[in-house]
Residue, then its C-alpha position, 0 to 999 in steps of 0.5 A: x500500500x506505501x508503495x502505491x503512494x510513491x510516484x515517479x517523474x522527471x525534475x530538476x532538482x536545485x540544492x544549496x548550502x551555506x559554507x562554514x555554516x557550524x563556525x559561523x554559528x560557532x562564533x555568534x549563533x543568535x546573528x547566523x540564524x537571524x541572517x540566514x531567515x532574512x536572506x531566506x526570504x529573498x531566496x524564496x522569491x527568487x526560487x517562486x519567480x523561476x517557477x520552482x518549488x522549495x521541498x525541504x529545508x534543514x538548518x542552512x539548506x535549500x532544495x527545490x525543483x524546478x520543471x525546467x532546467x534552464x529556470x533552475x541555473x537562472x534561479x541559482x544564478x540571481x540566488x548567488x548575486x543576491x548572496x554576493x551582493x550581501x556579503x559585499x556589506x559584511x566582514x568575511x566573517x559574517x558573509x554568507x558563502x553558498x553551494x549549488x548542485x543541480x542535477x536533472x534527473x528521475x525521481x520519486x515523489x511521496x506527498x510532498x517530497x522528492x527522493x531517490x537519486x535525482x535528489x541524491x546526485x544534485x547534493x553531491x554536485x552541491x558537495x564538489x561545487x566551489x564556494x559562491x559557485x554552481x556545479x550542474x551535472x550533464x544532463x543539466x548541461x546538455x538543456x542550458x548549453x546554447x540557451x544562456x549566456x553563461x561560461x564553464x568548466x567542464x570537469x569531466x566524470x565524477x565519481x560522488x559518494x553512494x551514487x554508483x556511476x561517475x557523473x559528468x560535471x561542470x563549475x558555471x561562470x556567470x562572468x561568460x568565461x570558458x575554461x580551458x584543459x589546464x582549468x578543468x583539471x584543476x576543477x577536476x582535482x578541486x572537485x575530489x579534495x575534501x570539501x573543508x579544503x575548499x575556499x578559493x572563491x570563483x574569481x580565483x578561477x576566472x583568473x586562472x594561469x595568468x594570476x601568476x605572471x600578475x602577481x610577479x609583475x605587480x611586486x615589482x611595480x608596487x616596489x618602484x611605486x611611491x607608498x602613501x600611507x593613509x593619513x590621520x583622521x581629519x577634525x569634525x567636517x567644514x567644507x575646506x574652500x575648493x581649490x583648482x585640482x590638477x588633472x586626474x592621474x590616468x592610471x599607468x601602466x592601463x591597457x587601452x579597452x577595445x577600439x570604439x570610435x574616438x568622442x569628439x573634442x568638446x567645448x571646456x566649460x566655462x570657468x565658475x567661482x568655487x562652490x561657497x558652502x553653507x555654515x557647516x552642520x559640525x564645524x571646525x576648520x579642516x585641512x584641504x583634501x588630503x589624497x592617497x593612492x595605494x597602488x599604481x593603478x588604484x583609484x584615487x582616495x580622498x580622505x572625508x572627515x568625521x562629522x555629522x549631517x542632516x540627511x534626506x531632503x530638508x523641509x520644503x525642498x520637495x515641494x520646490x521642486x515638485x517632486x512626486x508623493x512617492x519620490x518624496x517619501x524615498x528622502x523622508x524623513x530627514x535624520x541626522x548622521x553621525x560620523x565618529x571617524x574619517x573614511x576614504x572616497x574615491x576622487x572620481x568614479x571608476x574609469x574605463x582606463x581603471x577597469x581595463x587594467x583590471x580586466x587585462x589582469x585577472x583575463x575577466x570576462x563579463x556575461x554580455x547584454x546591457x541596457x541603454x537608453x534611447x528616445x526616452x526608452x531602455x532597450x536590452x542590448x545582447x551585445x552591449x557591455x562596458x567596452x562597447x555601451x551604445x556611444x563612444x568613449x575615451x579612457x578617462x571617462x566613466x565605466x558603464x554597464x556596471x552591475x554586482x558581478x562586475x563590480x565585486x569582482x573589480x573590489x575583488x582585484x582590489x582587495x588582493x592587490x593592496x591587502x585593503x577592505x575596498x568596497x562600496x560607499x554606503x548611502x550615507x557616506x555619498x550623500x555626506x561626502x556629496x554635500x561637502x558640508x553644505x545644506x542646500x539642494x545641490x553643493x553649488x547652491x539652490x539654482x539648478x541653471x548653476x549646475x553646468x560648472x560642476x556637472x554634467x546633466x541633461x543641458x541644451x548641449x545634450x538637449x541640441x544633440x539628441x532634439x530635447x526639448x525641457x532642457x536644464x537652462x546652461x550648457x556644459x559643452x557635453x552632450x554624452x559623457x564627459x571626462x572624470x574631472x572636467x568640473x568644478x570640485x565639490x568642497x570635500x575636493x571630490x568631483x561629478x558627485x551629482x552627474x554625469x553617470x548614476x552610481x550604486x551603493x552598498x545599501x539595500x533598497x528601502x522606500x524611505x528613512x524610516x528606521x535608518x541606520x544613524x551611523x553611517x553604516x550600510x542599511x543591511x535590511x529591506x529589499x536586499x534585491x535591490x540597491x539605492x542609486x545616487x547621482x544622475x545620468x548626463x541625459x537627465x533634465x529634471x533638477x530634482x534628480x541630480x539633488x543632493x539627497x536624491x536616491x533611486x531603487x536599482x537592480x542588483x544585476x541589471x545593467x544600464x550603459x549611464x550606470x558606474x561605480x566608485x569606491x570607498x575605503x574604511x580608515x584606522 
């Protein structure tokens, strides 16, 4: 009669486990399981939006089925950068690292559950998966192959534990990378080590043979090259009076992007007074900027002091520009921030020059495809990608088609070549470092026809080109993107805080500031598929958008050819 109960059908099973889950409850057991119940929820509806089905769960563990495979690998693919976008806020020692297999294959259904060796073998794959990574079996393999725009390694035949025939095996890439014989047999090997020896994260794949000759080339090209030791914190914010800065350093040695179509030399702007801040909101007189770069081609930092401000739009501000219920709520209520000690920004946003020479490094590939925009609209382009975004381009400009993947591999590289935490600005410490003391809509001021000294936005040189009409009443002399550094500073020195490309935080999305973090410190709660955008794109022509406390929801891999990236740094 049991056995009248048990049916049989063909699925595609998902398993995933977290890595380290006994140490991570050993060292603060109340936080792992909160954490864990928090991103649970954002697994169960990534795994509901692909059309699965959880079946069981058991302390870390995740299993689900799936009735397409191709569904299954989209699913796991958006459940690790859901996970690596969460980890980019948190120590190593609080970053919660999954495994996944996914197997298709027979299996036995009884009520709810699923058994048998379909279910067995995706644990197994689960088992010899790298951390942060996905292993699927052949027959996964053989349904996604052509289908989805996603690399491999193809590590040939395992033999797994109580299954009684080896398992043709492959480690994804979400970067679109293929691997080659030397990487299959490291997988391969990798694969059979015991699964406590596994802990190099995906990147150290992606990077492969060439991370030798980079890593004897690098040392000794930090040898010949100027150290900076950070300096001391600087006293409580007052925005120092901007000084002319010379041109920003482009980065050396950086290997060209491919070739796109040389932009047009364009008009200077007009030269502007320096931004007059408004009475400090903690104030002591400070030092002017004081710069760091900690390897020859790292970005440039600029120490931000410690202090406090008023976050969020101040009364009335929303109002005067007539902004929407929905975005005013976004920047309410205003709050005060507290900054007990400096930290770094960079100077600009993340160049091409920047990213290429990282790419040229570790042989990065991103998955291709990106937004853009046109005629009001954006258009997913399959073949779009940072070195090639719908317009042309130079070296000092910034990067675009920017998404998690990119952007935490880049950190990645960082981190490696200075031994430093680089990582992502919070949404406080940008809109901090954005205002430079000052209280007003913009750096500059209350006037939105003063922006064409300090930013690039949607202007009448924009307006002219692309036939805009409700153009912002000044030009720039930029109708697309233009040269980190070719404005004005802000009073910390940093430059394009409010234009040119928006930029992504570290910070889960939330509707608006109710219940904000008061520290500066990432907002680690809400809707963590999201992320908080700053800034303002080169096109956008409504004022209210490129305000200083403006903010905008984003996906966590999409990618737009106006979005970009800077990075921050956390001071001794």
């Amino acid at each position: 009669m049991e056995d009248q109960d048990i049916k049989r059908k063909l699925a595609t099973i998902l398993v995933a486990d977290i890595v380290g889950y006994s140490r991570l409850t050993a060292h603060d057991e109340d936080w792992t399981i909160r954490a864990l119940g928090d991103f649970r929820n954002i697994v169960d509806e990534i795994i509901q939006s692909h059309d699965g089905r959880i079946f069981s769960t058991g302390g870390d563990s995740v299993l689900a089925e799936f009735a397409s495979p191709v569904e299954a690998v989209r699913a796991a693919v958006d459940f690790q950068e859901a996970s690596r976008s969460r980890n980019l806020l948190q120590p190593r020692e609080r970053q919660l690292r999954y495994r996944i297999g996914i197997n298709l294959g027979d299996v036995m259904v009884r009520g709810n559950d699923l058994l048998g060796d379909g279910v067995n073998v995706a644990a197994r794959l689960e088992g010899i998966a790298e951390p942060g990574g996905i292993c699927v079996s052949g027959t996964v393999w053989d349904h996604i192959n052509g289908k989805l725009s996603i690399g491999y390694v193809d590590i040939g035949e395992q033999s797994v534990k109580n299954i009684p025939r080896p398992v043709r095996a492959y480690h994804l890439r979400v970067d679109g990378t293929v691997g080659d014989a030397t990487d299959a047999v490291q997988a391969g090997s990798a694969a059979r080590t015991p699964r406590s020896a596994l802990r190099l994260p995906l990147a150290a794949v992606i990077a492969g043979g060439a991370a030798i000759v980079v890593v004897a080339g690098g040392v000794l090209a930090w040898q010949l090259w100027p150290k900076s030791t950070p300096p001391a914190p600087v006293a409580a914010v007052t925005a120092p009076a901007a000084t002319p800065a010379p041109p920003p350093a482009t980065p050396t040695p950086a290997p060209k992007p491919p070739a796109t179509a040389a932009q047009p030399a364009a008009t200077p702007p007009a030269p502007a007074a320096a931004p007059q801040p408004a009475p400090a909101q903690t104030a002591t007189n400070a030092a002017p900027p004081q710069t760091f770069r900690d390897c020859a081609n790292c970005p440039e930092m600029v120490v931000i002091p410690a202090g406090a401000f008023q976050m969020g739009a101040p009364p009335g501000e929303n109002e005067r520009f007539n902004v929407s219920i929905n975005e005013a709520n976004r920047v309410q209520p205003q709050h005060p921030v507290t900054f007990a000690k400096a930290f770094a920004l960079a100077k600009f946003d993340v160049t091409r020059a920047e990213f290429a020479a990282f790419v040229s490094a570790t042989n990065f590939h991103p998955q291709p495809g990106c937004m853009t925009f046109a005629n009001g609209v954006w258009e997913p382009q399959p073949q779009a990608s940072w070195d090639n975004p719908g317009f042309a381009q130079t070296d000092r400009e910034p990067v675009v088609c920017m998404n998690q993947i990119e952007i935490g591999s880049y950190l990645g590289w960082l981190r490696r070549m200075t031994g430093k935490n680089y990582r992502l600005p919070t949404e406080a410490e940008w809109e901090y470092a954005a205002r430079g003391g000052t209280t007003t809509a913009y750096y500059w001021g209350n006037d939105p026809k003063d922006s064409c000294a300090y930013e690039n936005v949607g202007d009448q040189s924009y307006g002219e080109k692309y036939n805009v009409s409700g153009v912002i009443a000044c030009r720039d002399g930029f109708s697309d993107l233009a040269p980190v550094g070719s404005f004005k500073p802000n009073p910390f020195g940093l430059y394009d805080m409010l234009g040119n490309i928006f930029v992504l935080t570290g910070d889960c999305w939330n509707d608006s500031y109710a219940g904000a973090p008061i520290d500066g410190s990432a907002w680690t709660a809400g809707d963590c598929t999201k992320i908080a955008a700053r800034k303002a794109g080169f096109g956008n022509i409504r004022a209210s958008v490129f305000r200083a406390a403006n903010r905008e929801p984003e996906g966590t891999i999409v990618k737009r050819n106006r979005f970009g990236f800077r990075v921050a740094l956390s001071l001794p």
